[in-house]
C-alpha positions in Angstrom: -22.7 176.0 40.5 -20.9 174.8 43.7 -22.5 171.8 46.2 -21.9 174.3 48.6 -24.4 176.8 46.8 -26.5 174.5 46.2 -27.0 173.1 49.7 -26.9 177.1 51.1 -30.2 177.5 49.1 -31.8 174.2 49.5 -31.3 175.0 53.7 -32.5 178.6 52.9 -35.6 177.0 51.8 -36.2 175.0 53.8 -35.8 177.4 57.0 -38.0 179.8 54.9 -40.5 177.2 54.3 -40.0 176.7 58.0 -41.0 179.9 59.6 -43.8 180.3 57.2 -45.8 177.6 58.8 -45.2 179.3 61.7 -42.5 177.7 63.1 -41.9 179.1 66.6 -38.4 177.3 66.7 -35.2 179.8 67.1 -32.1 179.0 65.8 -28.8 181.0 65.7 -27.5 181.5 61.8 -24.9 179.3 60.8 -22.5 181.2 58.3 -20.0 179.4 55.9 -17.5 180.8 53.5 -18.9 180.7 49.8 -17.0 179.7 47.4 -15.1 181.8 44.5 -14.3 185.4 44.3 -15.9 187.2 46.6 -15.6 186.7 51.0 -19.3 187.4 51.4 -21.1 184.5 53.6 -24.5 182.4 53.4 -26.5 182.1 56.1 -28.1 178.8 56.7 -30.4 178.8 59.0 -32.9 181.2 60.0 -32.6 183.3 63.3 -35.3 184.1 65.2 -35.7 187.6 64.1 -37.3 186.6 60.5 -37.0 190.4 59.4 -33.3 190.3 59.8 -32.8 187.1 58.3 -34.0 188.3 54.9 -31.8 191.0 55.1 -29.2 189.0 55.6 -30.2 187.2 52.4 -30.7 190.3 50.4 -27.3 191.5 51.1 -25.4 188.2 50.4 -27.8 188.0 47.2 -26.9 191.4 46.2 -23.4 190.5 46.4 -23.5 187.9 44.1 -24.9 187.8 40.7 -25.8 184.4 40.1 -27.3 183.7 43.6 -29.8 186.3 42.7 -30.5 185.0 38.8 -31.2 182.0 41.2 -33.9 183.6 42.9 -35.4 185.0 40.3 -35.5 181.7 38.8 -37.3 179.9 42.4 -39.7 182.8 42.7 -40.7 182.1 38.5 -41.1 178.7 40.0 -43.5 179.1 42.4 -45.3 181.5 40.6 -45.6 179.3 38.2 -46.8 176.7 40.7 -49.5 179.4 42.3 -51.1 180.7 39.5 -51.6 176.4 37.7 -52.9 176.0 41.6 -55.8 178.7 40.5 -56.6 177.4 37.2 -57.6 174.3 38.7 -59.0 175.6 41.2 -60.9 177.5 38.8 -61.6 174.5 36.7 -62.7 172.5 40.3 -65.1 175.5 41.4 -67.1 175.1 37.6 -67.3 171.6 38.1 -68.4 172.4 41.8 -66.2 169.5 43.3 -64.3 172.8 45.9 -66.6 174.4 48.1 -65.7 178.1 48.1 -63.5 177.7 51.5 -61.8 175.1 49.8 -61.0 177.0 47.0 -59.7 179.9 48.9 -57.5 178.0 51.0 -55.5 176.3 48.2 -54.8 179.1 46.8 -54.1 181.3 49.8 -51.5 178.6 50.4 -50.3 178.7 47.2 -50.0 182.6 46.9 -48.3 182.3 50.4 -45.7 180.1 49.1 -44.6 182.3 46.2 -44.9 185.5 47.7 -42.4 184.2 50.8 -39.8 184.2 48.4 -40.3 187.7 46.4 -39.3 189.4 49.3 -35.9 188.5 48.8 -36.1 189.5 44.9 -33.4 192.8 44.1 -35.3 195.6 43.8 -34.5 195.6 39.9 -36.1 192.0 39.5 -39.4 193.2 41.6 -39.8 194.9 39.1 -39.6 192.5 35.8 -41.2 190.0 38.0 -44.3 192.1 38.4 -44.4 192.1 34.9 -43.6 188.5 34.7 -46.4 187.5 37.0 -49.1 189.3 35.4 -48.8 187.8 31.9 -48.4 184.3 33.2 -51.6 184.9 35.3 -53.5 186.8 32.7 -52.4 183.9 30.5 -53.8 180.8 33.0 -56.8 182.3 33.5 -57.3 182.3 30.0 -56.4 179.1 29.7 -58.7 177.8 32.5 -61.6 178.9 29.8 -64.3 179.2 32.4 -66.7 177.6 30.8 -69.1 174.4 32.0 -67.0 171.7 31.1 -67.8 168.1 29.7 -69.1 165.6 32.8 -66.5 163.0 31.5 -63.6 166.2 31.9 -64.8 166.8 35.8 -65.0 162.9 36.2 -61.4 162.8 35.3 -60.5 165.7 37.3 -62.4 164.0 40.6 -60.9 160.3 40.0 -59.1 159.2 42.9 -55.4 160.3 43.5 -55.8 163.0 40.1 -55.9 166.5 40.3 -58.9 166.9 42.7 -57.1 165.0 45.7 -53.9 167.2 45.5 -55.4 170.2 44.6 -56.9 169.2 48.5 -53.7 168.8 50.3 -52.9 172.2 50.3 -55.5 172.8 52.7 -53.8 171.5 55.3 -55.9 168.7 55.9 -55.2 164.7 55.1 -56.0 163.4 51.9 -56.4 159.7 50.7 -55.3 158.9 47.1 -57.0 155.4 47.6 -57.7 154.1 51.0 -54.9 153.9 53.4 -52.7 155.8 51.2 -51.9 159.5 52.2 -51.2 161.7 50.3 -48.0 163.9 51.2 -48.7 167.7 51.9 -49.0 170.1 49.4 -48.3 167.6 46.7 -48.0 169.6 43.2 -50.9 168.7 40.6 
């Protein structure tokens, strides 16, 4: 894949991550000629209008092929991402280190995240991601085995700067992996 594709979706991204943490910033969209066959162009940044931005980035995806498998392949991602947030979560809630708003907020963050992204998913790949999606759910949750758990395993999942810690930064508030350390936002567990 070109730099130039590469760097088009790492500012996509980035703009979509962007406006949605509600970033009240306008900017006009910045087009560039992509390379190879076809004279379609990437926009860059995202306008003010969000709604017409991800058209914008339907179109160009539905123009090209591998800019879409791309996608497909960032919304997996973060899918991915959201539903190992809710297993711990899960696995946090048992051994009642989250309080319930806790718990929702990380993984109203995390769903947040992932779903951004779908929207820009062909109609075609909405649909296999839906299927997608619900095995690797139905399959985590599983996985999280609800039951009590050993006091040593939630020890290990409250020591300082482990899972407990960044499960916490993606509420949004600051979190200390050992004192004066922050931890960076939404760092993945």
């Amino acid at each position: 894949m070109g730099m130039r594709r590469i760097l088009g979706l790492m500012v996509f991204g980035l703009a979509l991550t962007a406006a949605s943490q509600g970033g009240a910033q306008t900017a006009s969209v910045d087009t560039k000629p992509a390379p190879g066959p076809t004279s379609s162009t990437v926009p860059t940044e995202a306008p003010a209008d969000e709604e017409a931005f991800r058209a914008a980035m339907r179109a160009y995806l539905a123009s090209d092929p591998e800019y879409a498998e791309n996608q497909l392949q960032l919304v997996k991602a973060l899918a991915g991402l959201a539903v190992r947030i809710e297993r711990l979560v899960i696995i946090g809630a048992v051994c009642q280190l989250l309080s319930d708003e806790d718990a929702r907020l990380i993984v109203t963050n995390a769903r947040q995240d992932a779903e951004a992204e779908q929207t820009l998913l062909l109609d075609d790949q909405k649909a296999n991601f839906a299927i997608y999606y619900e095995g690797l759910r139905s399959g985590a949750l599983v996985a999280a085995n609800p039951m009590i758990p050993e006091p040593a395993e939630c020890e290990a999942f409250a020591k300082p700067g482990g899972t407990l810690v960044k499960l916490l930064t993606w509420t949004g508030r600051p979190q200390f992996i050992s004192p004066g350390i922050r931890a960076s936002p939404r760092t993945l567990p």
